[in-house]
SEFIZA-3560 file (N, C-alpha, C; in Angstrom, 3 decimals):
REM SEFIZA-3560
<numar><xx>159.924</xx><yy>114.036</yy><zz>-46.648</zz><atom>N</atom></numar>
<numar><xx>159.422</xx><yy>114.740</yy><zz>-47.814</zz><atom>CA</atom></numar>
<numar><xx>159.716</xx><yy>116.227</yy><zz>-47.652</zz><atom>C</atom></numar>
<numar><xx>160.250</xx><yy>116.874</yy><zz>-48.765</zz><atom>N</atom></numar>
<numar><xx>160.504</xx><yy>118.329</yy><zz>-48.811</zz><atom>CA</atom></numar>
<numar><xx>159.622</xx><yy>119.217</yy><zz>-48.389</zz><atom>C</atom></numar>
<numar><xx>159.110</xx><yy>120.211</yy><zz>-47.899</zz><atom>N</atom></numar>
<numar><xx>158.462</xx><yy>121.465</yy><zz>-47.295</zz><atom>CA</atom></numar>
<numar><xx>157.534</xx><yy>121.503</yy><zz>-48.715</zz><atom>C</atom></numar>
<numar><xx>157.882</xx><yy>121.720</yy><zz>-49.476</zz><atom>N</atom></numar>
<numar><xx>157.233</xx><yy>122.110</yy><zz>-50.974</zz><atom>CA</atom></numar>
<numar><xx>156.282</xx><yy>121.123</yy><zz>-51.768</zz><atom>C</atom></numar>
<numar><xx>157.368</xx><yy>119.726</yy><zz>-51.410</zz><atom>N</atom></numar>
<numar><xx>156.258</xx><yy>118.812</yy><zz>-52.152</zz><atom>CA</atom></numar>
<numar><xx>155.705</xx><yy>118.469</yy><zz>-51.125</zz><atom>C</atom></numar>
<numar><xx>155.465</xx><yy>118.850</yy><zz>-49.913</zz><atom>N</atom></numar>
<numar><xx>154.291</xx><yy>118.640</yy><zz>-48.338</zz><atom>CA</atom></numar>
<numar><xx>153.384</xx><yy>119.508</yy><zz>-49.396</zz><atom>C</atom></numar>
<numar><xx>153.522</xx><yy>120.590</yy><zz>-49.371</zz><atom>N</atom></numar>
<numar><xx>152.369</xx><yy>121.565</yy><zz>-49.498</zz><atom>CA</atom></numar>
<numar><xx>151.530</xx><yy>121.170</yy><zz>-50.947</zz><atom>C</atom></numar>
<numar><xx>152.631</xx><yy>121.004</yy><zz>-51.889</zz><atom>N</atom></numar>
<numar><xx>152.057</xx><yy>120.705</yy><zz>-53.089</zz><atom>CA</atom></numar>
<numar><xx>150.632</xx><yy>119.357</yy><zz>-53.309</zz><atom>C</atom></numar>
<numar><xx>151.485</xx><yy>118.607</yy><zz>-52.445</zz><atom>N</atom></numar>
<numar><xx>150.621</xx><yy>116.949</yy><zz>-52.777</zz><atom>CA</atom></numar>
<numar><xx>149.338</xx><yy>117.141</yy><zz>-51.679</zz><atom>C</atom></numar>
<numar><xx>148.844</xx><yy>118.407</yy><zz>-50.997</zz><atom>N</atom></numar>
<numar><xx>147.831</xx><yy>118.351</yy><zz>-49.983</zz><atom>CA</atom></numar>
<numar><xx>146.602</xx><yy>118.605</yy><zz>-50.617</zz><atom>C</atom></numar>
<numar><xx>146.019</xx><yy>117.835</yy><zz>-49.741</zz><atom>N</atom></numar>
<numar><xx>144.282</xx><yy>117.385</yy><zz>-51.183</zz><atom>CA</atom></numar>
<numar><xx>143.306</xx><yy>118.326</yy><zz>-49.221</zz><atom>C</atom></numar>
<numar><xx>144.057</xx><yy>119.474</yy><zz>-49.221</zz><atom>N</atom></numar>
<numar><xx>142.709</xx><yy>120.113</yy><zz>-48.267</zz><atom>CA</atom></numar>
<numar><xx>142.041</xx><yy>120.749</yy><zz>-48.621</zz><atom>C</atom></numar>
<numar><xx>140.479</xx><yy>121.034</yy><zz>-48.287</zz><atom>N</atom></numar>
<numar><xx>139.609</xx><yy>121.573</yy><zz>-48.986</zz><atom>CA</atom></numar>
<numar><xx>139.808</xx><yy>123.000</yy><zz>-48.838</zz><atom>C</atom></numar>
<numar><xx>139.487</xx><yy>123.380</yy><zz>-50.057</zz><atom>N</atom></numar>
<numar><xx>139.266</xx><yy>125.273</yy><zz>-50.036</zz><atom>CA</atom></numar>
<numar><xx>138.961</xx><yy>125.741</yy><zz>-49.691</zz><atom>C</atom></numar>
<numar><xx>139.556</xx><yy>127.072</yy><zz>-49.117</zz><atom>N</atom></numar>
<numar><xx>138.892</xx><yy>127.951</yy><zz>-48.022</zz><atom>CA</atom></numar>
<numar><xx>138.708</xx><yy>129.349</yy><zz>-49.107</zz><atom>C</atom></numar>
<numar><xx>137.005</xx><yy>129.831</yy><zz>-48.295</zz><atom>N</atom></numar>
<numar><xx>136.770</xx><yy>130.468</yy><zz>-49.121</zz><atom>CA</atom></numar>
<numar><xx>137.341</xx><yy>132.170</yy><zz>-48.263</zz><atom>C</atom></numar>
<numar><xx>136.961</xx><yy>133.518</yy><zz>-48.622</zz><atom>N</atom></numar>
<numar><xx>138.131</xx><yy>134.643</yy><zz>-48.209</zz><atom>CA</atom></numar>
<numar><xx>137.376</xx><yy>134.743</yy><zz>-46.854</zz><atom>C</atom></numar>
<numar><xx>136.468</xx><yy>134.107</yy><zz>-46.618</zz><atom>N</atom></numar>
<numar><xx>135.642</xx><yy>134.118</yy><zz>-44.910</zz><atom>CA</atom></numar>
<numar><xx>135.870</xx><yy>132.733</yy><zz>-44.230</zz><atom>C</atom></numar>
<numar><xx>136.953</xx><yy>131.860</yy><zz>-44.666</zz><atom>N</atom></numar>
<numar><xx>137.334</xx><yy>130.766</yy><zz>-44.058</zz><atom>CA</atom></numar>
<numar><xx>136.457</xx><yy>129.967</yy><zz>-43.844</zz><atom>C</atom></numar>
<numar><xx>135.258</xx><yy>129.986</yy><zz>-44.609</zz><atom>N</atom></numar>
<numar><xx>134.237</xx><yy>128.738</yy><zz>-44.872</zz><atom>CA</atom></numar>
<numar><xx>134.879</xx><yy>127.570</yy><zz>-46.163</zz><atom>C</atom></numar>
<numar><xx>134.422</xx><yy>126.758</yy><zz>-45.543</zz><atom>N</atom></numar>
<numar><xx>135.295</xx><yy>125.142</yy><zz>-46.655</zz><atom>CA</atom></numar>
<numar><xx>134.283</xx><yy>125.664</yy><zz>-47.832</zz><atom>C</atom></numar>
<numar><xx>135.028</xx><yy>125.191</yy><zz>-49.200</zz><atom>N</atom></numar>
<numar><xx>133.925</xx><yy>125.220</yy><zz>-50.462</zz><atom>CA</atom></numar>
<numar><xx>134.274</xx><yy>123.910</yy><zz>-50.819</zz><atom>C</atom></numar>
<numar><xx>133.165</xx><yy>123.598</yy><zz>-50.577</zz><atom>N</atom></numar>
<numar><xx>132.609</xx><yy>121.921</yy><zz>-51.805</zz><atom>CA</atom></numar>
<numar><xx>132.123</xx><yy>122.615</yy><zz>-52.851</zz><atom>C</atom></numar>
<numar><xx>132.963</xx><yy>121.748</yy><zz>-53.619</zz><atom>N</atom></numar>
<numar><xx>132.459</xx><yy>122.124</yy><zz>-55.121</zz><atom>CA</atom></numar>
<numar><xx>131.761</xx><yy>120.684</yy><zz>-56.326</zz><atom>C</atom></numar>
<numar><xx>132.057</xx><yy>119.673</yy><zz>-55.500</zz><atom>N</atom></numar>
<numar><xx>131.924</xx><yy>118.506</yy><zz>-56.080</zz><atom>CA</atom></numar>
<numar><xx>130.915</xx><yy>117.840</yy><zz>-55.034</zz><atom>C</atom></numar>
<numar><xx>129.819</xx><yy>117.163</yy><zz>-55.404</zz><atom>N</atom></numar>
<numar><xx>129.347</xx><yy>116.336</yy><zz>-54.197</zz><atom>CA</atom></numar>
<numar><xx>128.196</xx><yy>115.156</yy><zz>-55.373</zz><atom>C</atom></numar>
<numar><xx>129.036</xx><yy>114.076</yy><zz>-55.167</zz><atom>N</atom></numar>
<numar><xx>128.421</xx><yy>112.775</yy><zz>-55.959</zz><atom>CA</atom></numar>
<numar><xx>128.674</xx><yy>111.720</yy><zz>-54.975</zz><atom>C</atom></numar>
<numar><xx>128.343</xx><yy>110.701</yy><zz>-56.061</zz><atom>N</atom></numar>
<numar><xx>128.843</xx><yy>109.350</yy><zz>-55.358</zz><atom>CA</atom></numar>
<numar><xx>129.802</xx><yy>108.937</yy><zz>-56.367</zz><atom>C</atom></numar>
<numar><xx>130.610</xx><yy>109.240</yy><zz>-57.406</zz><atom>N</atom></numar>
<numar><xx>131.357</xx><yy>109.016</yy><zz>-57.371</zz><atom>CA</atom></numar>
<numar><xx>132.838</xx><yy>109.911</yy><zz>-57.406</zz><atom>C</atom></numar>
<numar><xx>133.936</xx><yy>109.683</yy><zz>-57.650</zz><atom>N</atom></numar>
<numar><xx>135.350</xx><yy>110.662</yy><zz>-57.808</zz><atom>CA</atom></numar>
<numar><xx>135.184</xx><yy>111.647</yy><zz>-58.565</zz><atom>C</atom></numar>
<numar><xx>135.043</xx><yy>112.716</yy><zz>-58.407</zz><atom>N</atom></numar>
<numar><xx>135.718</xx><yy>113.171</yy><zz>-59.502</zz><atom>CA</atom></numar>
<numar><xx>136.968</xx><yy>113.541</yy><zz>-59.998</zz><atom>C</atom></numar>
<numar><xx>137.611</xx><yy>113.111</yy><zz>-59.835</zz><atom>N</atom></numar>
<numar><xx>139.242</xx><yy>112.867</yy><zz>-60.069</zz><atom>CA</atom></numar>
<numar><xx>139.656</xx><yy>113.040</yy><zz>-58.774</zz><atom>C</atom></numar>
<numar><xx>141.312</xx><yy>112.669</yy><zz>-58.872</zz><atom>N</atom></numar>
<numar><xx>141.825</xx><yy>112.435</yy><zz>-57.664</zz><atom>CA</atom></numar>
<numar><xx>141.991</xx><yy>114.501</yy><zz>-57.243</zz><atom>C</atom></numar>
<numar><xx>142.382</xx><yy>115.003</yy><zz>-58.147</zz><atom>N</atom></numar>
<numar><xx>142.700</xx><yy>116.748</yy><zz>-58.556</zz><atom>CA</atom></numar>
<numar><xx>141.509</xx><yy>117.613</yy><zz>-57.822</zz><atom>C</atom></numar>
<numar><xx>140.248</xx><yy>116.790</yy><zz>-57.644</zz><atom>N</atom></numar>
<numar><xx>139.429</xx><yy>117.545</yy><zz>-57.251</zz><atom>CA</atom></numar>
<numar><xx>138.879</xx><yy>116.961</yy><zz>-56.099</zz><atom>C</atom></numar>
<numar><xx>139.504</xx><yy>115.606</yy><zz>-55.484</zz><atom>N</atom></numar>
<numar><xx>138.723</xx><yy>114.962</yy><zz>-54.360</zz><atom>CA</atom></numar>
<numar><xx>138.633</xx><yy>115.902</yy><zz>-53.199</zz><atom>C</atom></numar>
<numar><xx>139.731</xx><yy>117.286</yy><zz>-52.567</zz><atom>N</atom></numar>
<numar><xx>139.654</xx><yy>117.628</yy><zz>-51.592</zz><atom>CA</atom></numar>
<numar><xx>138.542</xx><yy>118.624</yy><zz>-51.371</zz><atom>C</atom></numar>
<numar><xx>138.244</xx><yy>119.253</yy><zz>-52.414</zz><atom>N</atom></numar>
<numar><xx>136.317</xx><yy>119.652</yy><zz>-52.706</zz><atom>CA</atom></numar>
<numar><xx>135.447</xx><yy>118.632</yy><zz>-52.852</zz><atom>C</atom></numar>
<numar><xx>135.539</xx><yy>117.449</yy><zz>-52.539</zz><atom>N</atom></numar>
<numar><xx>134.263</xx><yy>116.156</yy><zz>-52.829</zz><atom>CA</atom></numar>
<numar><xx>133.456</xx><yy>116.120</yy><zz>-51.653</zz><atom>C</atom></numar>
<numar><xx>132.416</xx><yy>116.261</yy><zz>-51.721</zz><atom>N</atom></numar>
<numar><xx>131.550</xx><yy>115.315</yy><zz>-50.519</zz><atom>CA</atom></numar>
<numar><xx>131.182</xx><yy>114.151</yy><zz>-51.176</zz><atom>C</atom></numar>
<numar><xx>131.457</xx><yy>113.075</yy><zz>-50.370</zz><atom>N</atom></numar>
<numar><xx>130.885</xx><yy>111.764</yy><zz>-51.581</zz><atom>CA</atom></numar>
<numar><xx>129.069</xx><yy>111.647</yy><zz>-50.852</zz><atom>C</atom></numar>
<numar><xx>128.822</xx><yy>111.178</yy><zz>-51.982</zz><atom>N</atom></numar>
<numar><xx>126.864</xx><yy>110.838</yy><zz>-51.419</zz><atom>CA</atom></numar>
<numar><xx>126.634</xx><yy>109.824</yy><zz>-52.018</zz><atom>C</atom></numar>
<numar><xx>125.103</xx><yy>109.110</yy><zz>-51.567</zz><atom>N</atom></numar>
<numar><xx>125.086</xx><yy>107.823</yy><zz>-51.962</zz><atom>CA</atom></numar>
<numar><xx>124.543</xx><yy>108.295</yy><zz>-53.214</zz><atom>C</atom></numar>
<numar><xx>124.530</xx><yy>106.833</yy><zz>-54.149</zz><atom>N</atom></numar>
<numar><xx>123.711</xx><yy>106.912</yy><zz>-55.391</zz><atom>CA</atom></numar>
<numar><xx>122.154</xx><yy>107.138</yy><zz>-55.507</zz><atom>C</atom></numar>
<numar><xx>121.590</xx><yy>107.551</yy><zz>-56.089</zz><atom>N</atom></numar>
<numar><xx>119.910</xx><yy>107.805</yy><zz>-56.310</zz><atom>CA</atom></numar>
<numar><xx>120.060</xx><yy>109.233</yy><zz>-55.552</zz><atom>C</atom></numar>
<numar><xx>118.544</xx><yy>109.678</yy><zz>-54.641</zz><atom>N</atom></numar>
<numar><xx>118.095</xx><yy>111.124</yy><zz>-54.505</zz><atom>CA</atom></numar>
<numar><xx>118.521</xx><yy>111.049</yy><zz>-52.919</zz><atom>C</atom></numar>
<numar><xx>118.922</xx><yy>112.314</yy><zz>-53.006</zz><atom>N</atom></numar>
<numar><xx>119.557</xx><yy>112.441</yy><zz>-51.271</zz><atom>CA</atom></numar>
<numar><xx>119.320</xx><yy>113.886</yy><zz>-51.030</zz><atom>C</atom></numar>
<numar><xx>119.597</xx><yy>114.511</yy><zz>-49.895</zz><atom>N</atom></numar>
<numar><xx>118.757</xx><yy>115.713</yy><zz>-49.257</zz><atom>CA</atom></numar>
<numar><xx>120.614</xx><yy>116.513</yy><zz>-48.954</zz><atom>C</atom></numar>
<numar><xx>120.689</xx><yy>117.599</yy><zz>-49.104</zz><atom>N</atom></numar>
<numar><xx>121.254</xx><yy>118.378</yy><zz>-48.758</zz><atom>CA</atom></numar>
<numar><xx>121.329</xx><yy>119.214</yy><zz>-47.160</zz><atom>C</atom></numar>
<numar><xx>122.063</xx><yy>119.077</yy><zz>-46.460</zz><atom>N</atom></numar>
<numar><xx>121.691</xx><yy>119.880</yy><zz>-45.348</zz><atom>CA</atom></numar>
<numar><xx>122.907</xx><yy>120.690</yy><zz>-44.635</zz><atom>C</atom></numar>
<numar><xx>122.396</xx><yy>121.904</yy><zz>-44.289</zz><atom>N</atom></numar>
<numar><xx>123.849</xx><yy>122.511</yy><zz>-44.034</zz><atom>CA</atom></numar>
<numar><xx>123.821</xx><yy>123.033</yy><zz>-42.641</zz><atom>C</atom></numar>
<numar><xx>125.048</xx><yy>122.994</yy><zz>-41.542</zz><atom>N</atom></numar>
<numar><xx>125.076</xx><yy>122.886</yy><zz>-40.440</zz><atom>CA</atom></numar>
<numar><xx>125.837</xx><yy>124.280</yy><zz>-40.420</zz><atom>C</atom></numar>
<numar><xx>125.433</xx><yy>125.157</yy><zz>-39.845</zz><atom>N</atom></numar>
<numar><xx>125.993</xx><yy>126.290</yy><zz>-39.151</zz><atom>CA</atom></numar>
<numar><xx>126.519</xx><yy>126.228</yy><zz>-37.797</zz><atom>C</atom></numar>
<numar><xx>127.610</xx><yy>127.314</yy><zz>-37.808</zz><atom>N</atom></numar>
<numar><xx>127.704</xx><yy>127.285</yy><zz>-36.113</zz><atom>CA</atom></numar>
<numar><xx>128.128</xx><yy>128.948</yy><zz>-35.839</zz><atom>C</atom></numar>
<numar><xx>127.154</xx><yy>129.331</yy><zz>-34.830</zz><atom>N</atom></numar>
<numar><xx>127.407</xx><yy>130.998</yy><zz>-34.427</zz><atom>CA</atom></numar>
<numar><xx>126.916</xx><yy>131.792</yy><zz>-35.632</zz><atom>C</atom></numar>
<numar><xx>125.783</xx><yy>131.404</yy><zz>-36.182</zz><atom>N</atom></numar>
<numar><xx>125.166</xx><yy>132.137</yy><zz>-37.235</zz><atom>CA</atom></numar>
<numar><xx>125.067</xx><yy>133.045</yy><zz>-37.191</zz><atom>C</atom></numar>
<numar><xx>125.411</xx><yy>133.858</yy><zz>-38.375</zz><atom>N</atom></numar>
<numar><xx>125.202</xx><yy>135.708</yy><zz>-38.037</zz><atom>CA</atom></numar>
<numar><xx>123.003</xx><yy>135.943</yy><zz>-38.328</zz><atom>C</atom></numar>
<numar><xx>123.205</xx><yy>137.445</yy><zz>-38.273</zz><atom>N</atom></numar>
<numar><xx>121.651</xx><yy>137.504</yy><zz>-38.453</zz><atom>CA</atom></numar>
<numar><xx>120.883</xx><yy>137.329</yy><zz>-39.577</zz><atom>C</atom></numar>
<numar><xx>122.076</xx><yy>137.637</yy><zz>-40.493</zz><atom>N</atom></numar>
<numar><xx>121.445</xx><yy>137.107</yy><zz>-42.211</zz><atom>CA</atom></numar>
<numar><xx>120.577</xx><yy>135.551</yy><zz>-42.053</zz><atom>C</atom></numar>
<numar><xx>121.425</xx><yy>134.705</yy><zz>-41.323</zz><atom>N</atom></numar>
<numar><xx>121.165</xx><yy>133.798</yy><zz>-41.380</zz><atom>CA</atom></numar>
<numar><xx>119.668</xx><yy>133.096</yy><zz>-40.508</zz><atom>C</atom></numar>
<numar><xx>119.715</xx><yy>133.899</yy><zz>-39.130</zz><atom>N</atom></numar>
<numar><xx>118.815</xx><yy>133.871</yy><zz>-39.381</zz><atom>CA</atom></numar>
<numar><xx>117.727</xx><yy>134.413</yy><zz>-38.777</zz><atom>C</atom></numar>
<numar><xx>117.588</xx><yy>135.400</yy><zz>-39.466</zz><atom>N</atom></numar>
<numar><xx>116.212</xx><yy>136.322</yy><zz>-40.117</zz><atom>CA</atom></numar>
<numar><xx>115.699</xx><yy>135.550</yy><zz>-41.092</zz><atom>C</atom></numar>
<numar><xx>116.913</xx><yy>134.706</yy><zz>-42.218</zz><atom>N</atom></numar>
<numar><xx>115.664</xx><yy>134.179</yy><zz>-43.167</zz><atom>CA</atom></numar>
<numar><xx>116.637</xx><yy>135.208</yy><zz>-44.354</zz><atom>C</atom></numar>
<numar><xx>117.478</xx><yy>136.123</yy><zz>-44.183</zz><atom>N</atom></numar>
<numar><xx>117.976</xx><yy>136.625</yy><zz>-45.660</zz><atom>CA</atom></numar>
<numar><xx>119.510</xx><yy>136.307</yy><zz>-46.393</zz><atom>C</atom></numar>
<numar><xx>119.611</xx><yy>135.598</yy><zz>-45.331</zz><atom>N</atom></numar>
<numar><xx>120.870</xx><yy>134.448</yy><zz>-46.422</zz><atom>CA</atom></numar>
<numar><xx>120.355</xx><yy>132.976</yy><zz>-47.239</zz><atom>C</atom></numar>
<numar><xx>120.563</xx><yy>133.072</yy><zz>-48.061</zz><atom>N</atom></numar>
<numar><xx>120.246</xx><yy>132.226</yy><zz>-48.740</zz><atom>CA</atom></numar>
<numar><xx>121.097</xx><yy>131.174</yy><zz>-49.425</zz><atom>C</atom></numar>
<numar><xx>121.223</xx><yy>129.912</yy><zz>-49.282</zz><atom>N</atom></numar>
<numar><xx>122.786</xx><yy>129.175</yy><zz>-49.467</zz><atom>CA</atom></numar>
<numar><xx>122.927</xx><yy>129.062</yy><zz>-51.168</zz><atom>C</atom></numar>
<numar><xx>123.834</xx><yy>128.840</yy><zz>-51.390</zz><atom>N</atom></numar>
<numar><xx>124.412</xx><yy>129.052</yy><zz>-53.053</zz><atom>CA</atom></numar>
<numar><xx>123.431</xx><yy>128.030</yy><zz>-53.310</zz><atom>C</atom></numar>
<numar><xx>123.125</xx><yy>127.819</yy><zz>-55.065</zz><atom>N</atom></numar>
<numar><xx>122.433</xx><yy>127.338</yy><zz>-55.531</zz><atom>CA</atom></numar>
<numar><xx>123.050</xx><yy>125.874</yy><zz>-56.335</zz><atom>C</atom></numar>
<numar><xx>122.439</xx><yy>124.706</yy><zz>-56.041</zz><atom>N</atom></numar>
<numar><xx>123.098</xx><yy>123.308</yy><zz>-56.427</zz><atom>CA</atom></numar>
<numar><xx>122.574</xx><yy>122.972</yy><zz>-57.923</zz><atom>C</atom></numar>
<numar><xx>123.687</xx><yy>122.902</yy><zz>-58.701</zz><atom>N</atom></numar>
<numar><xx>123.057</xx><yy>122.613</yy><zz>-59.977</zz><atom>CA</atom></numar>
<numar><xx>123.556</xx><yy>121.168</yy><zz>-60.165</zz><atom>C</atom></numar>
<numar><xx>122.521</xx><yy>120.346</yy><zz>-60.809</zz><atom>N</atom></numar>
<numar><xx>123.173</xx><yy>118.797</yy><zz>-61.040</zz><atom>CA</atom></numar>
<numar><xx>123.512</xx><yy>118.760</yy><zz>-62.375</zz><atom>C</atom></numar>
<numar><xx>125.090</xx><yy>117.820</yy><zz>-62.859</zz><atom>N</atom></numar>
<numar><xx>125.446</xx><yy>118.446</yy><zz>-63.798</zz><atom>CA</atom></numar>
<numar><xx>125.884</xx><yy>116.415</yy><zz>-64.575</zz><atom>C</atom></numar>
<numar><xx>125.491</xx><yy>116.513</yy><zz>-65.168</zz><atom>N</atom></numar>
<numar><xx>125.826</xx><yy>115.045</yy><zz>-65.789</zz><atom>CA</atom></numar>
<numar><xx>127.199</xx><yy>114.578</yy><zz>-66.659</zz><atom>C</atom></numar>
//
């Protein structure tokens, strides 16, 4: 496969400008194939969010970072 269509057809997740992954999608089911490399899949019904740090700065924790806000969207 060509150099170009390597890069093109890669479903890796987004890096944000501090090289943290962004999920932007997190269900149980697809949301398209276009957006699977932002998916976390989860089961169906109510499930808990939890986020794993590593080498936390002090924002984090003192208690004044606060993680982006999850909106559920139908």
């Amino acid at each position: 496969m060509p150099k170009a269509e390597t890069a093109r057809n890669c479903h890796c997740p987004r890096r944000t400008s501090t090289q943290s992954l962004c999920i932007e999608e997190l269900g149980n089911k697809s949301p398209g194939r276009d957006k699977e490399s932002n998916w976390l899949p989860a089961p169906t019904g109510n499930f808990s969010i939890w986020l794993r740090t590593y080498w936390p700065g002090q924002a984090i924790l003192d208690g004044t970072w606060k993680p982006p806000v999850v909106r559920m969207v139908k």
